[in-house]
C-alpha positions as CSV (number, residue, x, y, z in Angstrom):
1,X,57.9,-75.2,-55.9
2,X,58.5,-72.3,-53.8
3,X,55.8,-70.9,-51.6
4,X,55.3,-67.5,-50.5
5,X,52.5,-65.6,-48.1
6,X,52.4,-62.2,-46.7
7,X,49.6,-59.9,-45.1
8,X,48.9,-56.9,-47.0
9,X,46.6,-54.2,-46.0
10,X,44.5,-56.0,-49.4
11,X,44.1,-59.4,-47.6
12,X,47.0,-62.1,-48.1
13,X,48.8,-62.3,-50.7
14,X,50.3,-65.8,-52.1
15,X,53.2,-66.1,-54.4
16,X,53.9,-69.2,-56.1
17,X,57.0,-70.1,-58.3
18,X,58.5,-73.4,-60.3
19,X,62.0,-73.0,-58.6
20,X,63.9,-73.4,-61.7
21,X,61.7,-69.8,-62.7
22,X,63.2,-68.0,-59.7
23,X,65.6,-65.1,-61.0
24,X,64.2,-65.6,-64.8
25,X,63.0,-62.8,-66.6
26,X,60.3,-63.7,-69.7
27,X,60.0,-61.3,-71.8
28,X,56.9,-61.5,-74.7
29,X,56.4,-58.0,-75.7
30,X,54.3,-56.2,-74.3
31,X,54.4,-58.0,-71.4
32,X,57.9,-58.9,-69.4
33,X,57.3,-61.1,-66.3
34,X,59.9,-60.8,-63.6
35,X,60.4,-63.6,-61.2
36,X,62.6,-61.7,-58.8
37,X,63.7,-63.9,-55.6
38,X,62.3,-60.4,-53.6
39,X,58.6,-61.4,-53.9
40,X,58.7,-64.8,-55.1
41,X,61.6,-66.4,-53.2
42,X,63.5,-64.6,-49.6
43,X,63.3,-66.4,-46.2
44,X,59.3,-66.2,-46.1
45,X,59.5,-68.4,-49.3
46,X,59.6,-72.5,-48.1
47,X,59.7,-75.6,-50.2
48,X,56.3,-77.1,-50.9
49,X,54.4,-79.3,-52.4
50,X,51.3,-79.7,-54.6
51,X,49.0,-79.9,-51.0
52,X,51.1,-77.4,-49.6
53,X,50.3,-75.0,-52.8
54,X,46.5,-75.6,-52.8
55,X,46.2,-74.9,-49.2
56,X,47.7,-71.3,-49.3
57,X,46.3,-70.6,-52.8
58,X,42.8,-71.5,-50.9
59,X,44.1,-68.9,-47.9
60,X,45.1,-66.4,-50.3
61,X,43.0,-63.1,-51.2
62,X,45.7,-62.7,-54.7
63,X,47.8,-64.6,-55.4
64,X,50.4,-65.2,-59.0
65,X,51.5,-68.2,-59.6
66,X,54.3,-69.0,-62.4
67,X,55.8,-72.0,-63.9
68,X,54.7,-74.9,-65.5
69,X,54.1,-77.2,-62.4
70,X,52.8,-74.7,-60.3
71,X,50.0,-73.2,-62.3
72,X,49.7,-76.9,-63.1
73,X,49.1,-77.9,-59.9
74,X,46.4,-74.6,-59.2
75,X,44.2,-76.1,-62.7
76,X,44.3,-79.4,-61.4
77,X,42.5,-78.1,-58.1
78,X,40.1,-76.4,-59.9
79,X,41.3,-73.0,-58.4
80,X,42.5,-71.5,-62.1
81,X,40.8,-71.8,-65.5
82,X,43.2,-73.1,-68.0
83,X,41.6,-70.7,-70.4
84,X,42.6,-67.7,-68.1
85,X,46.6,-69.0,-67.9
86,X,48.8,-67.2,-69.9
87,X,51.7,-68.2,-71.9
88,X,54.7,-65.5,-71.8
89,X,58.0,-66.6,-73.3
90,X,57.7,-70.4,-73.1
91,X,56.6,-70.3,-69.7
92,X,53.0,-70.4,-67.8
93,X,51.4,-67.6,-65.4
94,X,48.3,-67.1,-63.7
95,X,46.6,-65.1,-60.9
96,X,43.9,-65.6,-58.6
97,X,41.7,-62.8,-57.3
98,X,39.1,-64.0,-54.7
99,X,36.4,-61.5,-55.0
C-alpha cells in the first residue's frame, strides 16, 4: 500500500492507496474516482504496511483510503464502518473525518 501525509491548514490529511489502484480511474456514474499519483502517490508517498496504515490513519484529521486491502486494513482496525465503504467500479473507497 502506498502511504501518504501532508499538513493542510484543515489538520493532516492521510491518503491511502492499494498500489495496483495508483493511476486508475473508476468510473460508476455519478461518481468517477481518480487515483492520480499527484495526491495519492509522489515522493511524500512510502511503502507501508497494515501497522504503518493504522498509525497515520490514527494521526490523520481526513483521510481517503482506496483499494481493496487498504480500506480492508482501516475496517479491520475498527477505524471505518464497513457499512460506510463504498463500492465504485469493482473497487473499494472510504474516508475518515475525525470530528
Amino acid at each position: 500500500m502506498l502511504l501518504r501525509e501532508r499538513e493542510t491548514p484543515e489538520g493532516l490529511l492521510v491518503s491511502v492507496c492499494d498500489r495496483e489502484c495508483l493511476g486508475e480511474t473508476y468510473v460508476d456514474k455519478p461518481v468517477t474516482l481518480e487515483v492520480t499519483e499527484a495526491f495519492y502517490g509522489g515522493q511524500e508517498a512510502s511503502e507501508a504496511d497494515a501497522q504503518a496504515v493504522v498509525e497515520g490513519l490514527k494521526r490523520a484529521d481526513v483521510a481517503n483510503i482506496v483499494g481493496e486491502q487498504a480500506v480492508g486494513v482501516a475496517i479491520e482496525a475498527g477505524l471505518i464502518d464497513q457499512d460506510r465503504v463504498l463500492e465504485v467500479d469493482g473497487t473499494l473507497h472510504a474516508q475518515l473525518l475525525w470530528l
